[in-house]
C-alpha distance (Angstrom), angle and dihedral (degrees) to the residues before:
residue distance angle dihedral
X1 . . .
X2 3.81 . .
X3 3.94 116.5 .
X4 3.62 131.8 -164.0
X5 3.91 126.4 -138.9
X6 4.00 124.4 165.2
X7 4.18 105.8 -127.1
X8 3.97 127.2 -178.6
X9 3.70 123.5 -116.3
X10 3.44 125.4 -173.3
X11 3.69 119.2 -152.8
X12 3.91 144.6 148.2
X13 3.66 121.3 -120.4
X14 3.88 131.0 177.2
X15 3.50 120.6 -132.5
X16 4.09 127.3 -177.0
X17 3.83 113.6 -132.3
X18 3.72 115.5 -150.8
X19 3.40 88.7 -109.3
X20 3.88 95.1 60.1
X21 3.27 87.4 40.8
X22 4.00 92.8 60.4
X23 3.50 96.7 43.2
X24 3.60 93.2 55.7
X25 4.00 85.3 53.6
X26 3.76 91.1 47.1
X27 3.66 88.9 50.4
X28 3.88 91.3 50.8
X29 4.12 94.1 56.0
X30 3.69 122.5 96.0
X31 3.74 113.1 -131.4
X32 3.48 106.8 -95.9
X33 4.27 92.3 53.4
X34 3.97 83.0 43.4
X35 3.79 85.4 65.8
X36 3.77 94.9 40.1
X37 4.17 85.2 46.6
X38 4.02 90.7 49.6
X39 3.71 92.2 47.5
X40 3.72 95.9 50.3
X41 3.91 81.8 47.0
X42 3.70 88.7 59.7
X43 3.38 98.5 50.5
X44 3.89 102.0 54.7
X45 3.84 90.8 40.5
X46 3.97 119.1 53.3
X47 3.96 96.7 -165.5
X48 4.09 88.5 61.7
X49 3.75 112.9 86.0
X50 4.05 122.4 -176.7
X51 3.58 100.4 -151.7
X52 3.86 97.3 -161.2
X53 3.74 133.6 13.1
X54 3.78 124.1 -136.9
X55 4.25 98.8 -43.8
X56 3.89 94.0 -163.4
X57 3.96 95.2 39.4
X58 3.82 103.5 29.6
X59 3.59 129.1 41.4
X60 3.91 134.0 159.3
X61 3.99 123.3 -86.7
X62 4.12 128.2 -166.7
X63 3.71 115.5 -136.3
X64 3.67 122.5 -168.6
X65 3.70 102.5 -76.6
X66 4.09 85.8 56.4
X67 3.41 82.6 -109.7
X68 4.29 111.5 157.8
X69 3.93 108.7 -132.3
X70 3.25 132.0 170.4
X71 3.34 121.5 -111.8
X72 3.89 130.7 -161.5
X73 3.78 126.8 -166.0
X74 3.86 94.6 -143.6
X75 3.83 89.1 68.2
X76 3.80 85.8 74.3
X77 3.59 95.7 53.2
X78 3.76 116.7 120.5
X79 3.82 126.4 -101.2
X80 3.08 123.1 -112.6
X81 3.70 114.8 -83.2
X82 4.24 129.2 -122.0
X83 3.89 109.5 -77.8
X84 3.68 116.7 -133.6
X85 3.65 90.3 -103.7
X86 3.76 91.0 59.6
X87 4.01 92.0 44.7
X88 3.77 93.3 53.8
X89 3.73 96.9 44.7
X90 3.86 89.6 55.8
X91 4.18 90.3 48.9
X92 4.42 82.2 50.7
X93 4.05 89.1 46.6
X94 4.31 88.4 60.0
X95 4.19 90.7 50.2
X96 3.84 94.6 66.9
X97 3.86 97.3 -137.4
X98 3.64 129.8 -167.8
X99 4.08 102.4 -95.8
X100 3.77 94.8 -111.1
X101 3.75 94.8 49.0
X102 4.04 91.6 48.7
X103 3.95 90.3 47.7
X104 3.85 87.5 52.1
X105 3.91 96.2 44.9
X106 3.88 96.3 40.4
X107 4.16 80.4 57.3
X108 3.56 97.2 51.2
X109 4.14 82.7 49.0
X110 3.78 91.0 56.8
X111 4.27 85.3 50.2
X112 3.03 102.4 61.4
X113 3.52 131.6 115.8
X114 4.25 137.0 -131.4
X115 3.44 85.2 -92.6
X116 3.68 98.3 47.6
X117 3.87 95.2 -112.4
X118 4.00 121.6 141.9
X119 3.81 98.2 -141.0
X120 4.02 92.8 163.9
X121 4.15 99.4 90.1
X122 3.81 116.5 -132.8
X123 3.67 92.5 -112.9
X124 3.72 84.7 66.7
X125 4.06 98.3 51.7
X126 3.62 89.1 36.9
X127 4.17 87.1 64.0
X128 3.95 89.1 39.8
X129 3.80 98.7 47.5
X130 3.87 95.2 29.2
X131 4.37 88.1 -126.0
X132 4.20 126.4 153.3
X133 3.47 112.1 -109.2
X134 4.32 82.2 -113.8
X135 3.96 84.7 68.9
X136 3.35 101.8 48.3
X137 3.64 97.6 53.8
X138 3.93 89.7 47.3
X139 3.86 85.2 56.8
X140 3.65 91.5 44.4
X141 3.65 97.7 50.7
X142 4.22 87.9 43.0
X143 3.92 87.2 55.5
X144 3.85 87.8 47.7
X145 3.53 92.6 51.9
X146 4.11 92.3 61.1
X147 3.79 128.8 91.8
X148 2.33 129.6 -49.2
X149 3.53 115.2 35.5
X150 3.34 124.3 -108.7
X151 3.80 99.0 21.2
X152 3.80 119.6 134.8
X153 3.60 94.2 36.1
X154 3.55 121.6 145.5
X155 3.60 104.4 -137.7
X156 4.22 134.2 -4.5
X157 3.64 88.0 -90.3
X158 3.92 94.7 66.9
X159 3.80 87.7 29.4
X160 3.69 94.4 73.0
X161 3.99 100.8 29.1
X162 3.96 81.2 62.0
X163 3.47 98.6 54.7
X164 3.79 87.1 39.6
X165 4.14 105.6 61.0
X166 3.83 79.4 40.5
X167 3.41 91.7 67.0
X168 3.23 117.4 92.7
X169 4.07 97.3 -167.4
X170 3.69 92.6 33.5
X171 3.74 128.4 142.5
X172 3.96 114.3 -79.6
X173 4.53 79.1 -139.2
X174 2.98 97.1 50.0
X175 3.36 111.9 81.9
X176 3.84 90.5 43.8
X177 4.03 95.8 50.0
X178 4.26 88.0 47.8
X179 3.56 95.5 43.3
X180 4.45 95.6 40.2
X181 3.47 109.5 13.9
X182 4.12 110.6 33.3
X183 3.75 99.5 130.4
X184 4.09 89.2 55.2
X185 3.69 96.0 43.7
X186 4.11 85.3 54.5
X187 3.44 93.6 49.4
X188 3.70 95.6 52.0
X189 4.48 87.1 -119.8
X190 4.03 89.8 148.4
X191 3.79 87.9 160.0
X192 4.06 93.9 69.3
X193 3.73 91.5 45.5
X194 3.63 87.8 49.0
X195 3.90 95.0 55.3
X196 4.12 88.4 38.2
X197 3.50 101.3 55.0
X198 3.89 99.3 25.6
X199 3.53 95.5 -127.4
X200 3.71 132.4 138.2
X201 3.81 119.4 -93.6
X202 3.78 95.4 -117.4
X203 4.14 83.8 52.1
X204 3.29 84.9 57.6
X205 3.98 103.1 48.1
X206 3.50 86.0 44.7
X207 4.06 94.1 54.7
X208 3.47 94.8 46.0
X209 3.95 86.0 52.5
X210 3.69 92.8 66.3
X211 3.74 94.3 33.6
X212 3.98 84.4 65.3
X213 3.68 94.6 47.4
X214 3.92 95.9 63.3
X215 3.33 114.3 93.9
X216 4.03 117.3 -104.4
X217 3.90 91.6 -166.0
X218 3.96 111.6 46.3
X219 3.93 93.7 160.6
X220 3.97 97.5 62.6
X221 4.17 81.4 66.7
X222 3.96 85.6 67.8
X223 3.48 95.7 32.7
X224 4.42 106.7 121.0
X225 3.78 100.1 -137.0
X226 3.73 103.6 -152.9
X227 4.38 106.6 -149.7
X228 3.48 112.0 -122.4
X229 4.15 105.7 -139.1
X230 3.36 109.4 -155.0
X231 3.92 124.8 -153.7
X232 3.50 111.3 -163.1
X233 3.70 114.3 -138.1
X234 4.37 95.6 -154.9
X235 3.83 141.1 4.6
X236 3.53 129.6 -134.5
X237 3.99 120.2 -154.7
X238 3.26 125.9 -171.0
X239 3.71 125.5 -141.6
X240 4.08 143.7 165.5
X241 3.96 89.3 -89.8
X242 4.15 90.0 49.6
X243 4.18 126.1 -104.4
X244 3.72 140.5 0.7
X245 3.53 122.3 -163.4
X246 3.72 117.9 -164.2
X247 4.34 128.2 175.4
X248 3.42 114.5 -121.0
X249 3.81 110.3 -124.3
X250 3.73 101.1 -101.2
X251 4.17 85.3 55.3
X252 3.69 85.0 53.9
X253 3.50 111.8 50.3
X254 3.95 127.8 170.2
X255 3.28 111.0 -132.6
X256 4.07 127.7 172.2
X257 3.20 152.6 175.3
X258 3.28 126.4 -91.4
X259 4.24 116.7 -117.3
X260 3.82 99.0 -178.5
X261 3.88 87.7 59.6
X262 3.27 90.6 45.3
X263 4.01 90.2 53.3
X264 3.76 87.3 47.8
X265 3.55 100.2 59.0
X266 3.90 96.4 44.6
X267 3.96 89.2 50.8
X268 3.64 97.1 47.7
X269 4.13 113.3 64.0
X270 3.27 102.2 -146.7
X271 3.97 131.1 136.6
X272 3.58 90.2 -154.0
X273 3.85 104.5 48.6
X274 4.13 88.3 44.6
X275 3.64 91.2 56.4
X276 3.45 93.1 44.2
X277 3.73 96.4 49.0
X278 3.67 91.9 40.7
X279 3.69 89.8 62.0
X280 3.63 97.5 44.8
X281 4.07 89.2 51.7
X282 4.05 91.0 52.5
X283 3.90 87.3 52.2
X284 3.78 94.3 49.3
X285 3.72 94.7 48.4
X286 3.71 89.1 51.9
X287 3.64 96.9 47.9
X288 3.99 81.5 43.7
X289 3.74 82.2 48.7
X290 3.45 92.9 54.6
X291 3.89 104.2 37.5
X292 4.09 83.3 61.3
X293 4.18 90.7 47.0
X294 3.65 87.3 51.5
X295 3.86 95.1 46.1
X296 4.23 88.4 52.1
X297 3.58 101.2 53.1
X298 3.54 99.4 40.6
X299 4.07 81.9 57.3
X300 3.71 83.0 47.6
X301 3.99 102.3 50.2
X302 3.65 95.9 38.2
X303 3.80 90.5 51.2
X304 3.48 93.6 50.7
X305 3.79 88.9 44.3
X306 3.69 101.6 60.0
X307 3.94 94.5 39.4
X308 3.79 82.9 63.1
X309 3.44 90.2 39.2
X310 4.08 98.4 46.6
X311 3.80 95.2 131.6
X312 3.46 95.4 51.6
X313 3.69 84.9 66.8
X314 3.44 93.2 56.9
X315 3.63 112.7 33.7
X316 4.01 100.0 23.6
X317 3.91 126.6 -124.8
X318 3.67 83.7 -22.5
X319 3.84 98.4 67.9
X320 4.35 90.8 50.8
X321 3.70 116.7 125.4
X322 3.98 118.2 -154.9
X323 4.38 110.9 -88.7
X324 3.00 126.6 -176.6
X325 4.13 131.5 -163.1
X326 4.11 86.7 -108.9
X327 3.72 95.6 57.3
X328 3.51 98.8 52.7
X329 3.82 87.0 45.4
X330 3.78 101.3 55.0
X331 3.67 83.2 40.3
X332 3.97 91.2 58.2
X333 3.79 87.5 25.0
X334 3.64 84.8 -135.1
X335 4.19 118.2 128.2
X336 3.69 121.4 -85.4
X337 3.96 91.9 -115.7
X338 3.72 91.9 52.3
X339 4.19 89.2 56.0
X340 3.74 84.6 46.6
X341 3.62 95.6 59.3
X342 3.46 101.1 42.8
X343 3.44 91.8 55.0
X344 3.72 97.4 44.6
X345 4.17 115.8 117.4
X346 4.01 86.6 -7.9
X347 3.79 123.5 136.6
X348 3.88 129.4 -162.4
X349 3.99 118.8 -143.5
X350 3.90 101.1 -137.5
X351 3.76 137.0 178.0
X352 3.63 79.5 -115.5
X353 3.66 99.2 56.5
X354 4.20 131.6 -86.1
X355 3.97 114.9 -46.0
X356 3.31 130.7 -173.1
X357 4.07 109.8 -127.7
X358 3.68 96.2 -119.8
X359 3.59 86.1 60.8
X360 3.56 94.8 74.1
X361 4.24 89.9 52.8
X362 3.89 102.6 85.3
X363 3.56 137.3 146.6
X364 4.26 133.0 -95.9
X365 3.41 122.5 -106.1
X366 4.04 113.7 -171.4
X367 4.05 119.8 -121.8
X368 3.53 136.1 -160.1
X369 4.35 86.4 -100.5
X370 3.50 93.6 59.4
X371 3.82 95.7 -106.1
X372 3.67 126.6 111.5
X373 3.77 124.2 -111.1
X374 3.93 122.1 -147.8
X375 3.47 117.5 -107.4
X376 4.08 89.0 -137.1
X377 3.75 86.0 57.0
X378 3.78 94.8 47.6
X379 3.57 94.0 52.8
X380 4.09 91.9 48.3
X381 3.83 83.2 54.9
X382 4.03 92.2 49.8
X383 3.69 89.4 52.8
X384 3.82 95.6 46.8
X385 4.19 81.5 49.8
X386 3.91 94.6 54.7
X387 3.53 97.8 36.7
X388 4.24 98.3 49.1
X389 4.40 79.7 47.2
X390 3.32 125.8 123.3
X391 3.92 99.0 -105.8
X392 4.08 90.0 -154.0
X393 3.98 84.8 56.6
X394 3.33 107.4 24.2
X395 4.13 126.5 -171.9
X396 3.43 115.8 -96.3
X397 4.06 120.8 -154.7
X398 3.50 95.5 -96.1
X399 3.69 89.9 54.4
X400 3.66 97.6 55.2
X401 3.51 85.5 48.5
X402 3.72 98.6 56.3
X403 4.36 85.7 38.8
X404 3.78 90.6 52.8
X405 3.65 97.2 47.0
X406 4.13 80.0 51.0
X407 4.30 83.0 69.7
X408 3.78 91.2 43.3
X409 4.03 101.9 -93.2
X410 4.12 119.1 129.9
X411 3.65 109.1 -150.0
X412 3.69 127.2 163.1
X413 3.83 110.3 -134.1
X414 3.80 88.8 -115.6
X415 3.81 94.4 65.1
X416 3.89 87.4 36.5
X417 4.39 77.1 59.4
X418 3.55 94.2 43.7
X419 3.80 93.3 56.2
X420 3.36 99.1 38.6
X421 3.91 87.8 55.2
X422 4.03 84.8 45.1
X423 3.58 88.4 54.1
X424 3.93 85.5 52.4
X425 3.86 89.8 -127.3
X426 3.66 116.5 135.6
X427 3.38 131.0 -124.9
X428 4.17 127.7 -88.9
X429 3.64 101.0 -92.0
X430 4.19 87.7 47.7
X431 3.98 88.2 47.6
X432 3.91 88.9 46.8
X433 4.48 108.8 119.8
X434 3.87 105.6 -173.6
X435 3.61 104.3 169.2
């Protein structure tokens, strides 16, 4: 038989309050949203007042009246330009297709690629729009015929011969070489196409000349590129004595509170407006609260940063030294997730240029001295190595390897691979010119 009895139990438990909870979001925000956050603060809650707006990025014009308005850069940024989905549907809207055949075209537009590729097959679309296998390759060879050439092709192959018949001073080899012998005209083998096509060598050279001056990726002419404006959140200067770091305004705001409110709710007796006003002071002294939290440990972490990171200032990505999240942590003794938020979406002005934070967290790599190389720093030197090569005889991985560990640095040829391909270089027989 089961029994009930009530027993104590004594036991700790961690609970968030809201305004923990808010301070870790304010702590999250790059400066520019931090201002946008603040001033929608200000609006739902009368007692909060943002003394000044964004002083390098906002400042106050006079219109006509003599009105004082403020005014903020961004406004005049550009919008965002046609995407090459857009720009190829409005080249199929002046052929005056057959419905069906539009529909079908105007989807293979919206599949496309950055490089203007259709990898989806027409089997595929055929299931998903229901089409014959006679529509789709109308609306294939209607996307085809758009500029610029070469664009909706489904591999480089087709890419090129597209571009080629549409050429009307093209190479009479060309077509043939693209269409027979690809593979030897990218590795530079002019001797096989030679024998193949029974043409002279200088024919040859002179085909694969204009082969390499189509373009392989017709789509990233359409592509909108949206700019990225970047806000950063501090500055570092260097001097004789070492580093200054110094907020930029919209990580410093000054925020208040608001007297006449105040003034208000002690002149008018009322239950109703004290409560209310009583609640909205708490909240803006713990976003006040907060703002200042957010303001000391960014001090903090970048501090601790750039004394870690001293040689950077000096000799550029080549003087970093592998960080990681933990030892600027134990050095702050602050918790790993609190380092990771206050270095989330932040940049750092430098006499070196604008860096995120999280660039300066990078892996070890050992050397021959016993210290550790970071991996950032290792991968600058690979592409200094590939791009001072000899591009007749270029380095392969193995060779990097056995240069690098020349200057100290062990690197398996794997990870030499794996950078490389991070660095989206391509390997030695890809980076091979014989001509």
């Amino acid at each position: 038989m089961i029994g009930y009895q009530l027993v104590q139990d004594q036991r700790l438990k961690l609970n968030i309050t809201p305004e923990m909870k808010q301070s870790i979001h304010i702590l999250s925000l790059p400066g520019y949203e931090l201002m946008q956050y603040l001033q929608e603060q200000a609006i739902e809650n009368p007692v909060l007042e943002l003394e000044s707006t964004m002083e390098v990025h906002v400042s106050r014009r006079k219109i006509a009246s003599g009105t004082s308005v403020v005014y903020d850069p961004f406004w005049n940024v550009q919008q965002a330009e046609e995407t090459m989905e857009s720009k190829l549907k409005s080249q199929l809207r002046l052929l005056s297709l057959p419905t069906e055949v539009y529909h079908a075209a105007a989807y293979m537009a919206g599949n496309l690629n950055d490089d203007g590729y259709l990898e989806m097959t027409l089997t595929d679309i055929g299931a998903r729009l229901k089409s014959s296998e006679e529509v789709l390759l109308k609306a294939l060879d209607q996307l085809q015929s758009l500029e610029p050439a070469g664009i909706g092709a489904r591999n480089l192959r087709e890419c090129l011969m597209l571009q080629i018949v549409r050429d009307p001073a093209c190479d009479p080899y060309a077509y043939s070489i693209v269409q027979e012998h690809l593979q030897e005209a990218a590795s530079g083998n002019v001797g096989r196409i030679v024998s193949a096509l029974r043409i002279t060598r200088e024919q040859a050279v002179t085909s694969l000349r204009y082969i390499q001056s189509l373009n392989p990726r017709p789509g990233l002419s359409m592509i909108a590129f949206e700019p990225q404006y970047i806000v950063p959140d501090a500055i570092i200067e260097t001097h004789r004595e070492g580093f200054t770091i110094s907020l930029h305004p919209s990580s410093r705001p000054r925020i208040s509170i608001s007297s006449e409110c105040r003034e208000w709710a002690r002149l008018h007796h009322s239950e109703v407006a004290s409560s209310y006003m009583n609640e909205c002071l708490m909240s803006a002294q713990g976003i006040i609260r907060s703002v200042e939290l957010r303001k000391r440990t960014l001090l903090r972490v970048i501090g601790v940063i750039m004394e870690e990171q001293r040689d950077f200032l000096m000799k550029g990505v080549q003087g970093l030294k592998p960080m990681t999240l933990s030892t600027i942590s134990r050095q702050l003794e602050m918790h790993e997730s609190t380092v990771s938020r206050a270095v989330h979406h932040k940049f750092l002005s430098t006499p070196h240029g604008v860096f995120p934070l999280r660039y300066f967290f990078a892996t070890g790599l050992p050397t021959s001295d016993g210290n550790a190389a970071s991996s950032r720093k290792v991968k600058v030197r690979i592409k200094e190595l590939i791009d001072s090569e000899d591009k007749s005889c270029p380095y392969s991985d193995q060779k990097i390897v056995l240069l690098l560990q020349a200057e100290g640095i062990r690197l398996s040829r794997r990870t030499v691979t794996k950078y490389r391909e991070e660095l989206k270089m391509g390997s030695s027989s890809s980076r091979k010119r014989k001509l």
